[in-house]
FIFI-743849 format. One record per atom (N, C-alpha, C): x negated, y, z negated. Coordinates in steps of 0.05 Angstrom, whole numbers, plus 32768, in hexadecimal, padded with zeros to 4 digits. Each point is the difference from the previous one (the first is absolute). Layout:
BEGIN
XYZ
...
This chain:
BEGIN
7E5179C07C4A
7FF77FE87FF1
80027FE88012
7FEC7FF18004
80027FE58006
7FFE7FE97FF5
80097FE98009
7FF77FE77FF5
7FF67FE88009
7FEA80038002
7FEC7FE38015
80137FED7FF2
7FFC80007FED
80007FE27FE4
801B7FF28005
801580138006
80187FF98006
80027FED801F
7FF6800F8012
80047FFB8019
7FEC7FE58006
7FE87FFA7FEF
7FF57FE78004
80127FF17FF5
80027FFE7FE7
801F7FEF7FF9
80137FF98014
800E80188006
800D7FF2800D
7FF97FF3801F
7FF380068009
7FE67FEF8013
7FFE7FE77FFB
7FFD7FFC7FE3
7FF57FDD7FF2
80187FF18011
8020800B7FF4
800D7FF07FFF
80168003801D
7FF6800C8018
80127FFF8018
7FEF7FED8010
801D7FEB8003
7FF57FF58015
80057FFE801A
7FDD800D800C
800A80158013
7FE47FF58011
7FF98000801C
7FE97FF28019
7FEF801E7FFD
7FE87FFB7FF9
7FEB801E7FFD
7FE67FF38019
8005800D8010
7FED7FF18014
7FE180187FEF
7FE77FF3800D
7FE780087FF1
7FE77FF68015
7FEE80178005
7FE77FF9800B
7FEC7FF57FF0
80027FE27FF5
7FE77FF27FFB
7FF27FE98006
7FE67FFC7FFC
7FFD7FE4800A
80087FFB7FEF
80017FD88006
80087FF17FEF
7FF17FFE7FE9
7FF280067FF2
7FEE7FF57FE7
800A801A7FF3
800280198002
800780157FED
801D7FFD8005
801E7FF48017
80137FFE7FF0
800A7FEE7FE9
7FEA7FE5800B
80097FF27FE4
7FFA800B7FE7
7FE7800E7FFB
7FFB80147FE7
8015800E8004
800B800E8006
801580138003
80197FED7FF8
800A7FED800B
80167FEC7FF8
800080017FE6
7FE87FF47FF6
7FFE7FF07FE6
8002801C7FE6
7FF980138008
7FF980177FEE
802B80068003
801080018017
801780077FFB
80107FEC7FF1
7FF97FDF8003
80087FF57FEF
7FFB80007FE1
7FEC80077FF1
800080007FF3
801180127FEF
7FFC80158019
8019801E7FF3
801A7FF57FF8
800F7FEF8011
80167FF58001
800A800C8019
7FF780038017
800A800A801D
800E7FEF8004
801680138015
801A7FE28011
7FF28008801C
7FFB801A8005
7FFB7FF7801E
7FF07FF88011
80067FFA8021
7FF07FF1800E
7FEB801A800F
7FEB7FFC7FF8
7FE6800B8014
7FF47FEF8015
800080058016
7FFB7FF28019
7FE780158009
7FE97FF0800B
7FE4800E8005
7FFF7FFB8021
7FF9801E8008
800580088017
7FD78000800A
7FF67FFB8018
7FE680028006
7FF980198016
8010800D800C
800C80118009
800E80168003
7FF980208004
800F80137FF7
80217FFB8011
7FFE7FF9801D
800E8000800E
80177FF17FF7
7FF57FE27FF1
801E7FF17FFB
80067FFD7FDE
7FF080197FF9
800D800E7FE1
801280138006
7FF7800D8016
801980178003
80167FF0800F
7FFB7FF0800E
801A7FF9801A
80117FF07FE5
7FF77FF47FF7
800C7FF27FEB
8013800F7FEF
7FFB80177FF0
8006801A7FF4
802280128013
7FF38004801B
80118007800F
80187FF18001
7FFF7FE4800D
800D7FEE8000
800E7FF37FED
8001800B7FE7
800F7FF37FE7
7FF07FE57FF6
7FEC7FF88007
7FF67FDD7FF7
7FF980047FE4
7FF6801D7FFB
7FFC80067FDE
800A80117FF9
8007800B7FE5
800F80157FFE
7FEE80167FFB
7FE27FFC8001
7FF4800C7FF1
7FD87FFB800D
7FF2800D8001
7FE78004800A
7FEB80087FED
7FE77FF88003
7FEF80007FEE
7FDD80078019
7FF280118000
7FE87FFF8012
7FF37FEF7FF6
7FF37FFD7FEE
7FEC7FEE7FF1
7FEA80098010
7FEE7FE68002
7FE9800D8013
800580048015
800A80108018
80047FFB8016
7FED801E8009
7FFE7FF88011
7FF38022800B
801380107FFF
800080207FF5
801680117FFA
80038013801C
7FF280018011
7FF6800B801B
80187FF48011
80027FE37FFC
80117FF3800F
801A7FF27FFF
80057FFF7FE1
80187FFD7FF7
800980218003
7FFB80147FF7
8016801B7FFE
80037FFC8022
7FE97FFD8012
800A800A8021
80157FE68006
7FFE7FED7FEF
801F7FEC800A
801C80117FF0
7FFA80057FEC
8013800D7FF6
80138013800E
7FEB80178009
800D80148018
800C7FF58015
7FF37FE28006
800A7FFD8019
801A7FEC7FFF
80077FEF7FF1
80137FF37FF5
8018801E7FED
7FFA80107FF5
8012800C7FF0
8008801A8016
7FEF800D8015
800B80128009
7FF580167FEC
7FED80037FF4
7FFD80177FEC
7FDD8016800E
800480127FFF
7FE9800C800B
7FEA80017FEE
800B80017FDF
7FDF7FF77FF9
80097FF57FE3
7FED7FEE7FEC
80077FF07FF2
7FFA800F7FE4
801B80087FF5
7FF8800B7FE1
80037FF07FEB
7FEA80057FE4
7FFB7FF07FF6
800580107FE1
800B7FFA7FE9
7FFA80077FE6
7FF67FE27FF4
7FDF80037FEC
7FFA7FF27FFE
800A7FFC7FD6
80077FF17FFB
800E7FFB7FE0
7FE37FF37FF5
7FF980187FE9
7FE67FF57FEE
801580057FE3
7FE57FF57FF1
800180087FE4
7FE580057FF1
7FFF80217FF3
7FDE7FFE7FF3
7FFB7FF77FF4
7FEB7FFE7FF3
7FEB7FF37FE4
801680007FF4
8012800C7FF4
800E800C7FE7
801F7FF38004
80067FF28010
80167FFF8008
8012800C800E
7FFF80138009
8008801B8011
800E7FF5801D
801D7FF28003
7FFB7FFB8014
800A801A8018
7FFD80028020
80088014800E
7FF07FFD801B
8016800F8015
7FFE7FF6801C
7FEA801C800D
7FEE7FF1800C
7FED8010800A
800380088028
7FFF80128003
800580078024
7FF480198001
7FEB8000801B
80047FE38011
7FE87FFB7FFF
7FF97FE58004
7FE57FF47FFE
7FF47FEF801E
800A8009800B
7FF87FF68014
7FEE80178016
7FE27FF38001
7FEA8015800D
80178014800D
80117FF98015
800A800F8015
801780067FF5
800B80017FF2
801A800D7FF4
7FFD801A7FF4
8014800E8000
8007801A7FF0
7FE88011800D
7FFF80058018
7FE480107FFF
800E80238005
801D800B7FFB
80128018800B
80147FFA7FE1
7FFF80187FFD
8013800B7FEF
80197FED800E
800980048013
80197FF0800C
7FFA7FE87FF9
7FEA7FFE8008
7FFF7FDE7FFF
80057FF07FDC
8000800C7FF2
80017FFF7FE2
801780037FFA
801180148009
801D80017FFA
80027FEC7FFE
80047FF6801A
80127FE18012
7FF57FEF7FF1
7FE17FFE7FFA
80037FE47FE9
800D80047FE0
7FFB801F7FF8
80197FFF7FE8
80117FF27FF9
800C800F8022
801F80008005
800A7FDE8002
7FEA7FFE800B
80067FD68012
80027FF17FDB
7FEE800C7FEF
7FF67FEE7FE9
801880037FF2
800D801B7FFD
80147FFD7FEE
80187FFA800C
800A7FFF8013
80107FF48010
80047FE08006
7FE87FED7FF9
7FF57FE77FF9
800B7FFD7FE1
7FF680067FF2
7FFD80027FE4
802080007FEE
8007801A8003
801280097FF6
80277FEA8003
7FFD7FFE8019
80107FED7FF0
80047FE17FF5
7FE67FF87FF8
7FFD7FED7FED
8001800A7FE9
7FFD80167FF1
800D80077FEB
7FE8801D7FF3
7FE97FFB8012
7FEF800E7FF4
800080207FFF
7FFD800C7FF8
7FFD80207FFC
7FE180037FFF
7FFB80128010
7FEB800A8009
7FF0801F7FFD
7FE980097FED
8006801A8006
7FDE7FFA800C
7FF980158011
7FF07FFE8014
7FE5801E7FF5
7FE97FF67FFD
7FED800E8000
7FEB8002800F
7FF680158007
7FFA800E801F
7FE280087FFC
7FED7FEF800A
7FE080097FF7
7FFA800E801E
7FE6800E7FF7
7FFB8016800F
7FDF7FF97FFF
7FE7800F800D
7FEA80008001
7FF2800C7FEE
800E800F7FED
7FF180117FF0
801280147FE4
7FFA800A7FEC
801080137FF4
800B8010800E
8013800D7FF2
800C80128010
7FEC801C8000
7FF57FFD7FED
7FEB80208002
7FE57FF58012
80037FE68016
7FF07FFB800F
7FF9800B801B
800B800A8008
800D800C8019
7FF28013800D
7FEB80107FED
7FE68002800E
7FEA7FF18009
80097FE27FF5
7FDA7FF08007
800C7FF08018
800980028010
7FF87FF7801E
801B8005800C
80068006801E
80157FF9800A
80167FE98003
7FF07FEC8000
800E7FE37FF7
800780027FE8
7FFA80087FEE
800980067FE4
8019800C7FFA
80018019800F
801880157FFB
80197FEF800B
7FFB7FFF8019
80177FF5801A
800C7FE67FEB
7FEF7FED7FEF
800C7FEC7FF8
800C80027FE4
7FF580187FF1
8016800F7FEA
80148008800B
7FFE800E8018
8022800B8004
80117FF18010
7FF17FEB8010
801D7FE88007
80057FF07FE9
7FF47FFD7FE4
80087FF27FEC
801480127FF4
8003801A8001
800C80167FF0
801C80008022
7FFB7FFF800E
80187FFE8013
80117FE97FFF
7FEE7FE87FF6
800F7FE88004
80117FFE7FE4
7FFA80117FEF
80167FF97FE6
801780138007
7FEF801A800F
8026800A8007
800A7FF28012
7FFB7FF08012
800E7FF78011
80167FE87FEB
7FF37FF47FFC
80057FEB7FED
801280057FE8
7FF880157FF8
8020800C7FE7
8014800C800F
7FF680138015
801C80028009
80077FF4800F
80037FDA8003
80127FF28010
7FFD7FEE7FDB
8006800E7FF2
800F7FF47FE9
7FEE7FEA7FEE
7FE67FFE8008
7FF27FEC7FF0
7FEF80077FEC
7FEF7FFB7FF5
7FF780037FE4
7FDA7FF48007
7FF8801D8004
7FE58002800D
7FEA80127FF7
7FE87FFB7FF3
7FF080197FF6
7FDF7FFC800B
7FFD800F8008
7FE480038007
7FE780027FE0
7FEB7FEF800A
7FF47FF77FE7
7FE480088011
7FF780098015
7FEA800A800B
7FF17FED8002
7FE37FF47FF6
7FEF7FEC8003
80077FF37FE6
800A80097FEB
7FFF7FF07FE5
80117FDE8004
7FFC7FEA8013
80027FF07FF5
80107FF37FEC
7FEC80037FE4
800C7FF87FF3
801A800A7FF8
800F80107FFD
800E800E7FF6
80187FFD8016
7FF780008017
80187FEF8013
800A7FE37FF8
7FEB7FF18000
800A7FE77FF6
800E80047FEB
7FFE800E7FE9
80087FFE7FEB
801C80058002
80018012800B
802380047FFA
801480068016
7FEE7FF18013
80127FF48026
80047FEF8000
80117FF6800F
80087FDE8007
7FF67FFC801A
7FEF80108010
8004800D801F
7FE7800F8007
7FE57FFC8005
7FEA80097FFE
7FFA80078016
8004801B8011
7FFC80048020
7FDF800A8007
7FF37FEF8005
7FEC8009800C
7FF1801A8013
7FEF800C8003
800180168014
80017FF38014
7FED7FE38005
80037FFE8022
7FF87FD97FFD
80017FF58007
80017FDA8007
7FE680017FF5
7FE780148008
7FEA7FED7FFD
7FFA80017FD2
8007801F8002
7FFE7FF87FE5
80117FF47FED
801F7FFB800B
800E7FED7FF1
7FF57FE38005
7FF57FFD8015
7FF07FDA8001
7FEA80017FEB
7FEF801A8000
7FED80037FEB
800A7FFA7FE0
801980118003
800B7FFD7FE2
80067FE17FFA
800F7FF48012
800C7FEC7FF5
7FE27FEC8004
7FED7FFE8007
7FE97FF18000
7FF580097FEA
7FF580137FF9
7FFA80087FE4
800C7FF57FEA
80227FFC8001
800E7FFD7FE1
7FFD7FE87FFE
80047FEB801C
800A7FE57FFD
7FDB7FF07FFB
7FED80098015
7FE77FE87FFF
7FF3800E7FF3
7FFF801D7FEC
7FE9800E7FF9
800D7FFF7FE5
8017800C7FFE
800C80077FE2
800D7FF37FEA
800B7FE38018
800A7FE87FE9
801D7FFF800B
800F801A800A
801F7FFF7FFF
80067FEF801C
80137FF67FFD
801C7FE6800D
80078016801B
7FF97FE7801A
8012800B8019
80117FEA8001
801E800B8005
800F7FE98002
80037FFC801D
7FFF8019800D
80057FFE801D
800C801B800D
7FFF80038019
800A80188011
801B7FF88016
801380037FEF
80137FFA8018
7FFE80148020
800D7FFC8007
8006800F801C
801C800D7FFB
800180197FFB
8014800F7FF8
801480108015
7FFE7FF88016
8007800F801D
80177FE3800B
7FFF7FE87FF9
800F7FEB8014
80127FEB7FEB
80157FF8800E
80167FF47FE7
7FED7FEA7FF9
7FFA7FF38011
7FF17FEC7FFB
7FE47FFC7FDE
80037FF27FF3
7FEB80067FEE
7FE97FEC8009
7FEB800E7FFD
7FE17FFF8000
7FE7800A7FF2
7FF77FEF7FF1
7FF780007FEA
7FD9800B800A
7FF4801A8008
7FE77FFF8005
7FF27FF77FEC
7FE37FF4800A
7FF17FFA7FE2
7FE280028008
7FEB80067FF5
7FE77FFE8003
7FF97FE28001
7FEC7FFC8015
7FEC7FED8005
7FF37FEF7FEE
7FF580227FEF
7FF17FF77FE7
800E7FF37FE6
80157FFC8009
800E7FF87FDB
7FFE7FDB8003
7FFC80027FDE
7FFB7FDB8003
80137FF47FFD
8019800B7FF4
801C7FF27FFB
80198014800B
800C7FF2800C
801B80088016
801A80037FEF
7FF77FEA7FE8
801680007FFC
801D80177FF5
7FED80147FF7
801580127FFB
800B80148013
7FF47FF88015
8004800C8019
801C7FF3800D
7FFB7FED8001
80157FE27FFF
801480067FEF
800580087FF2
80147FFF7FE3
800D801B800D
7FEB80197FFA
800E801B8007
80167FFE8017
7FF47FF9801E
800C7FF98011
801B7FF08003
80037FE47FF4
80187FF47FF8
801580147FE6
7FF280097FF3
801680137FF3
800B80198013
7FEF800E800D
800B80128012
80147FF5800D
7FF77FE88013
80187FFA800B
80187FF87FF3
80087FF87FED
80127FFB7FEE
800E80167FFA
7FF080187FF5
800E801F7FFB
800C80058014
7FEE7FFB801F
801280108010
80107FEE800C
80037FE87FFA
801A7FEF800B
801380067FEE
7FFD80087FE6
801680057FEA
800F801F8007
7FF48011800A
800480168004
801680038018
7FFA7FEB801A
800F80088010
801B7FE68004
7FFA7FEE7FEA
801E7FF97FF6
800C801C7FE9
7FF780097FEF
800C80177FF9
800D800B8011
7FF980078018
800980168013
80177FF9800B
């Protein structure tokens, strides 16, 4: 189970430096839309991938936002400032219906190997989990399972969807393969694993500019640091902005817990 609703809340009210890629005319829309929420924190607009991330690195914000920035060249600062070999992402929607749940991986070049899917699983619930969330994870595939005769790409991607839930239950997590059905993943996952980046970017472009449903954003689930990915195309940041200042708050609360 998750809770966006919670974690924007508490977002509203930390006051906490969320650095953000925008010009100036969409952060003042962006300002004005968090004030009205009742936001405490400071968003500072970055024109530059290079001194959104150096900024990020360096502690000047607690917290990162892409906005529009080219995503080509903010993730390659990322790698190069964080030390990480490649940038994983779970992106947080909600459908038509209210449905909210974390989709991976969506990025063209991500998840393209059964391995490579683990590790964003593994990275997402490892992110996730100790802010309080519980997660159970549903595993789409290319086709039914009585598909497996209509093409070789077909079969190979039923049975790494049928491998990846054993892998996945037996390291103790709570995982079911749902084949191409979609809907029925969303329905009763918190954790929507794509077969491979290009059709999870497909999915999440479909739900959010085709279907009506809410992107709040794609953190980067691999680096302590929080970083909030976001599409180009979206007209308001602001909840992108919010998610992000709540994350960082959870996980500043977490490792005073510790």
């Amino acid at each position: 189970m998750i809770d966006v609703g919670a974690l924007l809340k508490l977002g509203c009210k930390s006051p906490v430096r969320i650095g953000i890629g925008l010009p100036e005319e969409m952060l003042v829309a962006t300002n004005r839309r968090l004030e009205s929420l009742g936001c405490r924190f400071d968003l500072i607009s970055f024109k530059d991938p290079a001194g959104l991330v150096s900024a990020l690195s360096e502690g000047k914000v607690e917290a990162a936002v892409r906005g529009t920035l080219s995503s080509v060249k903010v993730l390659a600062e990322l790698k190069k400032k964080f030390g990480i070999a490649e940038v994983m992402r779970a992106a947080i929607l909600e459908d038509a219906h209210g449905k909210q749940f974390l989709l991976t991986p969506v990025g063209i070049d991500e998840g393209r190997d059964l391995e490579g899917r683990l590790a964003l699983v593994r990275s997402t619930m490892d992110y996730f989990t100790p802010i309080g969330w519980s997660i159970s994870i549903g595993v789409l595939s290319r086709g039914r399972l009585e598909d497996k005769h209509r093409g070789e790409d077909i079969r190979s991607s039923i049975e790494e969807g049928e491998e990846m839930v054993e892998v996945l239950n037996g390291e103790g997590r709570e995982a079911k393969h749902h084949a191409i059905l979609i809907e029925e993943a969303v329905r009763e996952s918190d954790l929507v694993v794509a077969p491979d980046g290009v059709t999870g970017n497909l999915i999440f472009r479909a739900m959010h500019f085709v279907g009506g449903g809410k992107a709040y954003g794609a953190p980067v689930v691999n680096m302590d640091k929080v970083f909030v990915d976001t599409s180009r195309s979206k007209a308001d940041f602001s909840d992108a902005a919010r998610l992000a200042s709540g994350l960082a708050e959870a996980k500043a609360r977490c490792v005073h817990k510790a």
